[in-house]
C-alpha positions in Angstrom: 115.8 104.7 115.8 112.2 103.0 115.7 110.5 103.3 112.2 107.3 101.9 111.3 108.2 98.7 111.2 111.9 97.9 111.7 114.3 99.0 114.5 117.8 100.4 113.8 120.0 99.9 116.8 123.9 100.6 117.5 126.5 103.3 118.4 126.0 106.7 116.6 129.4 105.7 114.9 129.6 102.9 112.8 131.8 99.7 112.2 132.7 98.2 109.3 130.0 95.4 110.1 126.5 95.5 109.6 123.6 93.1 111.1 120.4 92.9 109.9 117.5 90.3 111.3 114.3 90.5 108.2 112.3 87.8 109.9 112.4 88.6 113.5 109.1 90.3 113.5 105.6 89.4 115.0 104.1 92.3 113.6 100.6 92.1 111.7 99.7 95.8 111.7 100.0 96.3 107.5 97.5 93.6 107.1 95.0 94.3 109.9 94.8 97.9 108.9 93.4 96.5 105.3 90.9 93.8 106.6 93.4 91.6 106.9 95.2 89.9 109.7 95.4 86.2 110.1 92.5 84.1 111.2 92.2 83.2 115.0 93.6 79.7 114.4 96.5 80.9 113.5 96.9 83.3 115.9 95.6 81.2 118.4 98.5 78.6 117.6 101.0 81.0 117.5 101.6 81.4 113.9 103.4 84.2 114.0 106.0 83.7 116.6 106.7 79.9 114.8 107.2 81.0 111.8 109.4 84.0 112.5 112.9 83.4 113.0 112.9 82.4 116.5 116.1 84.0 118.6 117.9 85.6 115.2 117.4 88.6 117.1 118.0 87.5 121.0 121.7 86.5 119.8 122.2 89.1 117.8 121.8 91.9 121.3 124.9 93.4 122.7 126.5 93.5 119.1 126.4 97.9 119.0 129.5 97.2 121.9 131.4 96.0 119.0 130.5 99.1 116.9 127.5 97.0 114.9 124.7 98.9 113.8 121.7 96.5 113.1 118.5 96.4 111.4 115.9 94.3 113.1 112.4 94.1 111.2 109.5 94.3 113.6 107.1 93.2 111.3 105.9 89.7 110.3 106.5 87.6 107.4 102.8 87.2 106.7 103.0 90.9 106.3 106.1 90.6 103.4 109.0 88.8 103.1 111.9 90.9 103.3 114.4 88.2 102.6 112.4 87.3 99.3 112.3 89.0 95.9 108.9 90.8 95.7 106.5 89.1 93.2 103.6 91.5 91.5 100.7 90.2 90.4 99.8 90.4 86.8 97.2 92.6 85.4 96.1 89.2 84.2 96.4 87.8 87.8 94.1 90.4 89.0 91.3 90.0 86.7 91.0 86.1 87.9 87.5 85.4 89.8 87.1 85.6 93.4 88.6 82.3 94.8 91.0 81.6 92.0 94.5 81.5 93.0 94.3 81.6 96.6 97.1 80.8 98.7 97.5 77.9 101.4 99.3 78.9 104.4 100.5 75.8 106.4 102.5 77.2 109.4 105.4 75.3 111.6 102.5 75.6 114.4 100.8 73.3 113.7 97.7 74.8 111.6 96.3 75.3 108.0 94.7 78.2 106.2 93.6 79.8 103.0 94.2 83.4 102.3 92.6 85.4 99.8 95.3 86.4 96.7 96.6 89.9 97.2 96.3 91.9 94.2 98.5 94.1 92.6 97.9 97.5 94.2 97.9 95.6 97.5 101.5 94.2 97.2 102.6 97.4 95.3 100.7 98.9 98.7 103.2 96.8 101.1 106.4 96.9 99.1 106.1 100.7 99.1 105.3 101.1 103.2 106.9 98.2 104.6 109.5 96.4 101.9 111.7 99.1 100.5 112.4 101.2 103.8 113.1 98.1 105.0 116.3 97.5 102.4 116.6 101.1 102.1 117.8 101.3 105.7 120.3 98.5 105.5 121.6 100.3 102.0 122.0 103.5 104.1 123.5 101.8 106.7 126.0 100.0 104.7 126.9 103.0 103.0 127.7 104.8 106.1 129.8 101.9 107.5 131.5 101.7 104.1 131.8 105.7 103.6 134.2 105.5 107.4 136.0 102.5 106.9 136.4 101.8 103.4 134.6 98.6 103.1 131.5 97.2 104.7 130.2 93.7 105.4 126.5 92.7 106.1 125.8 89.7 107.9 122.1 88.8 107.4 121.2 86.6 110.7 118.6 83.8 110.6 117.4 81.5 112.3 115.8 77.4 110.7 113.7 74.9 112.2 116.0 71.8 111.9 113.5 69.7 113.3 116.3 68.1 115.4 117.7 66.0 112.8 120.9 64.8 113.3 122.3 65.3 110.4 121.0 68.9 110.1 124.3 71.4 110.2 124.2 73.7 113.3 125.7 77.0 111.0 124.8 77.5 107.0 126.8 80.2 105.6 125.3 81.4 102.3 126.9 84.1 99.5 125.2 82.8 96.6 128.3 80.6 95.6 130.9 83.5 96.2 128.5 86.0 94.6 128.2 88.3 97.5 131.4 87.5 99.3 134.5 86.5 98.8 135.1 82.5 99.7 138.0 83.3 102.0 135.5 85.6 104.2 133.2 82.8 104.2 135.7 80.0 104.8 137.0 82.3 108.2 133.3 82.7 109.4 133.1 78.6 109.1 136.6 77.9 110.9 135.1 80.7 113.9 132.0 78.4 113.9 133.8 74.9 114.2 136.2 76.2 116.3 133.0 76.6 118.7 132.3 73.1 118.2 129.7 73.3 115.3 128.7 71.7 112.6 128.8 74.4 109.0 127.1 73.7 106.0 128.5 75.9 102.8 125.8 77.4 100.7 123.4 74.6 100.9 120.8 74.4 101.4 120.6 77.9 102.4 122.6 79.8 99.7 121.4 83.6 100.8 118.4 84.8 99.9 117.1 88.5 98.8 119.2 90.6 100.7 122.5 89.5 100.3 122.1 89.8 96.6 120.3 93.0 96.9 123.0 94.8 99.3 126.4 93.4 98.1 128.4 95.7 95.5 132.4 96.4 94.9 133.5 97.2 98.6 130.2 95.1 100.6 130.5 91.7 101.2 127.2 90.3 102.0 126.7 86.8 104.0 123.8 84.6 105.4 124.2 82.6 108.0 121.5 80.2 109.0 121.7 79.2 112.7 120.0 76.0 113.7 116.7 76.7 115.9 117.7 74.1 118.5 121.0 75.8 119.0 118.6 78.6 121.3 115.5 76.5 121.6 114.7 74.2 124.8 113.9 70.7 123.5 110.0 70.0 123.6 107.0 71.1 121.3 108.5 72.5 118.0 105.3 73.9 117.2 105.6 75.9 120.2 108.9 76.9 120.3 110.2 78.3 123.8 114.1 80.1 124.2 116.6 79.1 126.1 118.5 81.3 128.1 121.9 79.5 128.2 121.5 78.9 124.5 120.8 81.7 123.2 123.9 83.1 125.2 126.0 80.9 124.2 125.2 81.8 120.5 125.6 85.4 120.9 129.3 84.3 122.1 129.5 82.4 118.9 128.4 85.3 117.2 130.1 88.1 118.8 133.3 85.9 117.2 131.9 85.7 114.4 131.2 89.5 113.9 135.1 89.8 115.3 135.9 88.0 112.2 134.0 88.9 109.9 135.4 92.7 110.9 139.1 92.0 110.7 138.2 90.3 106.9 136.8 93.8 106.0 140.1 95.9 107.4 141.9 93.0 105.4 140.1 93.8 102.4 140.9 97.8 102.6 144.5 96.7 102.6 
């Protein structure tokens, strides 16, 4: 299924595991169709595509052979963050003078910008076509997955520019402190992860964002995990990020164990 602006792939019946990928779009079509859009330096630098999360998607493809059904937003982050809680301009907000309150945009490529402040009806405008059919889908999704099996688990796959630093962890698992998962799911998704040979950072400094807290409830675990960018990045210009083949394979191996995993947790749980 293709909707505005995500994609829901996987097998017409689903497993206990759900995958969703919020910042994997390059899409700028909301904004452009307001007057919007980004200004030709930054699209010119490739703003979009290095500040997406670059190959949270490529690993994530051949997943719907293990029964996953995934969510993968098409749309940009410029457009809305769908990992973030949606802020709404005050009435106050919106009676400020042209100018007043604009935002900076710095992006990882490279480049600077100012954007004119949204107002209210704008954001209400893009939470309403783009935001909430986004989380409505994954809801829907889990619920089906949940309604056949019992119990349901989304794993919410990113992707972070780690700059290369060595003591950057190659896998961050977040449940907002054991908020949205149980410890011992997380703890099994860290062991699949060094038993592959990486490093695994525990809810620091990526603790799960928006959608873990949005979607987990009695019966849905909910987990981030935050793979390092040059785990499927070739080495060379970080503002101009470029995949590579073999490792982005090899992290869709890691994952497929991961999902494995995170699956026999959830039939655990039913128990």
């Amino acid at each position: 299924m293709t909707a505005p602006h995500f994609e829901i792939l996987g097998p017409d019946v689903p497993g206990p595991v759900v995958v969703e990928v919020p910042h994997a779009g390059l899409g700028l079509e909301p904004l452009t169709a307001r007057g919007r859009g980004l200004p030709s330096i930054a699209l010119e630098a490739g703003a979009p595509w290095a500040d997406s999360d670059v190959g949270a998607a490529a690993v994530c493809e051949g997943l719907e052979a293990m029964g996953v059904r995934r969510i993968v937003a098409t749309v940009s982050r410029y457009v809305v963050d769908l990992n973030t809680e949606p802020r709404v301009p005050t009435p106050y907000e919106d009676k400020r003078p042209p100018g007043l309150g604009d935002v900076r945009n710095m992006s990882r490529a490279g480049v600077m910008w100012w954007e004119r402040r949204r107002s209210r009806a704008e954001v209400e405008e893009l939470l309403a076509e783009v935001f909430e059919p986004y989380h409505e889908a994954v809801a829907a999704e889990l619920a089906a997955s949940r309604a056949r099996h019992g119990r349901a688990a989304l794993l919410a796959v990113h992707t972070y520019p780690d700059g290369g630093r060595k003591d950057a962890a190659d896998v961050v698992l977040g449940t907002r402190n054991g908020r949205c998962a149980r410890p011992a799911v997380r703890d099994a998704l860290a062991r699949v992860a060094q038993d592959h040979g990486l490093s695994v950072g525990i809810e620091a400094p990526f603790p799960g964002g928006y959608s873990v807290v949005r979607h987990a409830a009695p019966g849905i675990e909910a987990i981030q995990i935050e793979l390092a960018r040059s785990l499927v990045c070739s080495p060379g210009d970080r503002r101009r990020p470029a995949l590579d083949p073999d490792r982005v394979a090899r992290m869709a191996e890691v994952l497929r164990s991961v999902v494995g995993v995170l699956a026999a947790e959830v039939a655990g749980g039913a128990s």
